[in-house]
TILOTOR-405222 format. One record per residue (C-alpha): residue number from 1; x, y, z; residue in three letters. Coordinates in steps of 0.25 Angstrom, whole numbers, plus 5000, padded with zeros to 4 digits. Layout:
NODE     k      u      v      w     r
NODE   NUM      X      Y      Z   ala
...
***
This chain:
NODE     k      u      v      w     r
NODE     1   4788   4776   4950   unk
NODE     2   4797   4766   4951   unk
NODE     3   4810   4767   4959   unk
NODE     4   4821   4759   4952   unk
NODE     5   4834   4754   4959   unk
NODE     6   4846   4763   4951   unk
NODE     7   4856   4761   4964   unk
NODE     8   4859   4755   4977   unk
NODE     9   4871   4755   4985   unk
NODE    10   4875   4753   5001   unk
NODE    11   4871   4767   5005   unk
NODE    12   4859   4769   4996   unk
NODE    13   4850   4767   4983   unk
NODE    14   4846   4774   4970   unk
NODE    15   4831   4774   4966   unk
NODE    16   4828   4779   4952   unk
NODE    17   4814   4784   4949   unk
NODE    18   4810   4790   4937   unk
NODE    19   4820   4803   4937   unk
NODE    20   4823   4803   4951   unk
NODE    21   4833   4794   4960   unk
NODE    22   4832   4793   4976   unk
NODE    23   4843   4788   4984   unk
NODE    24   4841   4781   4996   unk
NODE    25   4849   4779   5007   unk
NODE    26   4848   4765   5013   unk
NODE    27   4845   4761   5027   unk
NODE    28   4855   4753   5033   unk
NODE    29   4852   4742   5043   unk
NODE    30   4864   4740   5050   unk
NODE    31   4860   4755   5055   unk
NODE    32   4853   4758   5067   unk
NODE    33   4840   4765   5060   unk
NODE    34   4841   4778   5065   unk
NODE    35   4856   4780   5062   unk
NODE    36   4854   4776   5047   unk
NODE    37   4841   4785   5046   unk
NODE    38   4851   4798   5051   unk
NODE    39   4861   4792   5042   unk
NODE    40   4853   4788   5030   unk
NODE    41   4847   4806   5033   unk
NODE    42   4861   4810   5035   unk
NODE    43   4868   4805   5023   unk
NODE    44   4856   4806   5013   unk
NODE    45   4856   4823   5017   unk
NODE    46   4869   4823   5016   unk
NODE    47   4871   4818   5001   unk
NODE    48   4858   4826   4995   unk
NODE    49   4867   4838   5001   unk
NODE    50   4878   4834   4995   unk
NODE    51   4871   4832   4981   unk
NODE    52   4865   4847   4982   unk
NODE    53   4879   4852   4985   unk
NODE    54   4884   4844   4974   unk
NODE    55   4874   4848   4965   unk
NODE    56   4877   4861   4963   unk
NODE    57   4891   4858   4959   unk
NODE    58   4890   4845   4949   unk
NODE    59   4879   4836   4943   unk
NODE    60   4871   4827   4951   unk
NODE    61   4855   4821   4951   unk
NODE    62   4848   4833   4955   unk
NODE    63   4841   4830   4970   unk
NODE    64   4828   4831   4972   unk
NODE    65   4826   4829   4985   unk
NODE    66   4829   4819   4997   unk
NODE    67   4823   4815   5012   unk
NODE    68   4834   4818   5017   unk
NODE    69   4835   4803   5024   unk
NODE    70   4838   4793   5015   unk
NODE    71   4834   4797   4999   unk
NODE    72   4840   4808   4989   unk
NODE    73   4831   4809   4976   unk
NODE    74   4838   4815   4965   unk
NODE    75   4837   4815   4949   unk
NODE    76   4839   4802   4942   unk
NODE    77   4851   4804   4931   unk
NODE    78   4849   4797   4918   unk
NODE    79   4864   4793   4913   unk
NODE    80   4874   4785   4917   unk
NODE    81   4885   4785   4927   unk
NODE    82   4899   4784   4923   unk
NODE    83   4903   4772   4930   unk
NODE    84   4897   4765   4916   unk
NODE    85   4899   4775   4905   unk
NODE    86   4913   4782   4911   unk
NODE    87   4922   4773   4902   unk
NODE    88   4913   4777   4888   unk
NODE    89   4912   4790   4888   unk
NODE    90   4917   4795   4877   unk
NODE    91   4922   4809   4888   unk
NODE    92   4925   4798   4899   unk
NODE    93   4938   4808   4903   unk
NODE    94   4926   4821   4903   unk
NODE    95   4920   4815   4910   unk
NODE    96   4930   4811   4921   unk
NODE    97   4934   4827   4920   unk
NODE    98   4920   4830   4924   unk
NODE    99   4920   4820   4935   unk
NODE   100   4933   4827   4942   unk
NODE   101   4925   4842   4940   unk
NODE   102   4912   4839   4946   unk
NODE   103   4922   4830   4957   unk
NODE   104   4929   4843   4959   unk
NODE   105   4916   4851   4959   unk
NODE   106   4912   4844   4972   unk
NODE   107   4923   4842   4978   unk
NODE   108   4925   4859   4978   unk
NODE   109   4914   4859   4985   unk
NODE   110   4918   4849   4996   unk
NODE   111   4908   4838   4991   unk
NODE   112   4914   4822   4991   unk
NODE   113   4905   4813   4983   unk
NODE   114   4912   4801   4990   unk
NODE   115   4908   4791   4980   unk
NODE   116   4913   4797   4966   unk
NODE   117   4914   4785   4956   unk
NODE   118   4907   4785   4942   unk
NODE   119   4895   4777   4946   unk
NODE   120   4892   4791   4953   unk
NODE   121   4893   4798   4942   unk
NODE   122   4881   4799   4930   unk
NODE   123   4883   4805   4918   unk
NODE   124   4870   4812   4913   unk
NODE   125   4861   4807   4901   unk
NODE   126   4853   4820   4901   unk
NODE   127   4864   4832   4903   unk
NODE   128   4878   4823   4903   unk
NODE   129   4882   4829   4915   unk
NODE   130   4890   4821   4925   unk
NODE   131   4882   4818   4939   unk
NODE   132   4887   4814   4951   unk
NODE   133   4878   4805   4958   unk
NODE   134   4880   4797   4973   unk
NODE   135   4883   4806   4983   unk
NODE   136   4880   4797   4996   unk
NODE   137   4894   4796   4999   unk
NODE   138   4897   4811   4997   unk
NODE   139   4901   4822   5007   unk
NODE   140   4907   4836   5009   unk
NODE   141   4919   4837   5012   unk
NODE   142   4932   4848   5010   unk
NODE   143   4944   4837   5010   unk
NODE   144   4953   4835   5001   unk
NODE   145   4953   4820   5006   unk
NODE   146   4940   4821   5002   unk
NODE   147   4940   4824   4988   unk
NODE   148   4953   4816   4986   unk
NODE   149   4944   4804   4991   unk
NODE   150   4934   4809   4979   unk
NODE   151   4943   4808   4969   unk
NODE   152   4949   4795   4972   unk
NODE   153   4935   4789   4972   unk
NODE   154   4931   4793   4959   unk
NODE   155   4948   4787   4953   unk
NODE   156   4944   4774   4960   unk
NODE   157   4930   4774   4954   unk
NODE   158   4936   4777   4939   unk
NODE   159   4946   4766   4941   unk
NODE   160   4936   4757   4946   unk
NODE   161   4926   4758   4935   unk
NODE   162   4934   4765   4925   unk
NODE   163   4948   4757   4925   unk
NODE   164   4949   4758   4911   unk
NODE   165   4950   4774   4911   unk
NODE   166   4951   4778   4925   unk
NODE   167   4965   4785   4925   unk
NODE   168   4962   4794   4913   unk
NODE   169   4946   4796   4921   unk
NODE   170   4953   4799   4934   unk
NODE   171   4962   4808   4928   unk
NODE   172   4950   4815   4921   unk
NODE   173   4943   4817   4934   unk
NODE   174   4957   4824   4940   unk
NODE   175   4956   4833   4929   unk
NODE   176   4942   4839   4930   unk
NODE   177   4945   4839   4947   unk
NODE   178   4956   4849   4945   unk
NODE   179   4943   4859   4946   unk
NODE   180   4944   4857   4960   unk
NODE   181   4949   4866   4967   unk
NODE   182   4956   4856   4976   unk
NODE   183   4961   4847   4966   unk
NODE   184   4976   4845   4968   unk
NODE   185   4974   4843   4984   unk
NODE   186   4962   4832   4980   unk
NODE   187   4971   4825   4971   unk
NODE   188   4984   4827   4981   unk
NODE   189   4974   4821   4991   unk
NODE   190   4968   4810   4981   unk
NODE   191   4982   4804   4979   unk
NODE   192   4985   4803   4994   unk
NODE   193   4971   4797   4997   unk
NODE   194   4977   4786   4985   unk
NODE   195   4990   4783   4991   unk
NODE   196   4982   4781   5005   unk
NODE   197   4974   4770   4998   unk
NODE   198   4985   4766   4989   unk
NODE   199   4980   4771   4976   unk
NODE   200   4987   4774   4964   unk
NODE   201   4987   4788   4957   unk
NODE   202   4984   4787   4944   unk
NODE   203   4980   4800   4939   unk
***
């Protein structure tokens, strides 16, 4: 079966073949061998965890197996991610609400996707459901930093590719985060981490 090029970024690249996707995690050359192989192993484990753990709590491609080195082989998802349909939607703000839950979801569980934008995000053909996808970035971790970081990646990626809308989006995400149990010190924290970097509140 054919293997056809759906994605390719500095880390790593997306293969589709016919239901399935394998990530691959790329050699780099400026690396001594040995150290990229252990690195290549250590972070390739650590996101196939990280996609059980997150699993069992919101949507994402079910896993079919990895090697454990350098590949993740998981289900192909036919739909389209939000970074091109976001702004049609007829429940654009629903949407946005459900975004903030499964965020919330996560986090309550101390899992930082690290990369939260809505070319991560793939809203199903098949069940409608909303999938996270893209965990390379992602780790575990219990601070409020941490989450407050989340959060301020996902405002910029809406003003980014949603200027139009982004305020009311954002807002719509805040809203269905408030099912975190640690919502008002992640947002206390979030406007902190904007005044640091000299970003404007606007929610």
């Amino acid at each position: 079966m054919k293997l056809k090029l759906i994605q390719q970024a500095a880390e790593a690249k997306i293969l589709q073949y016919g239901d399935r996707v394998v990530k691959y995690r790329l050699k780099k050359s400026y690396r001594l061998p040995v150290i990229d192989q252990k690195l290549r192993k250590q972070r390739t484990k650590r996101e196939f965890k990280l996609l059980e753990k997150a699993s069992k709590l919101i949507p994402i491609p079910e896993l079919r197996k990895t090697d454990e080195k350098e590949k993740i082989e998981m289900q192909f998802l036919k739909g389209k991610k939000l970074s091109e349909s976001l702004d049609k939607l007829a429940n654009n703000l629903e949407i946005c609400n459900l975004i903030g839950k499964q965020i919330a979801l996560l986090h309550d569980k101390d899992i930082i996707h690290g990369d939260l934008t809505t070319s991560n995000m793939i809203l199903s053909d098949k069940d409608k459901r909303l999938y996270f996808i893209d965990f390379g970035l992602g780790y575990i971790s219990s601070k409020i930093e941490d989450k407050a970081v989340d959060l301020h990646l996902i405002k910029q990626a809406l003003e980014a590719k949603h200027f139009r809308h982004y305020q009311n989006f954002f807002r719509a995400v805040l809203r269905g985060y408030k099912a975190s149990k640690n919502y008002q010190a992640t947002l206390n924290r979030l406007e902190e981490v904007e005044k640091r970097g000299r970003y404007k509140k606007q929610y």
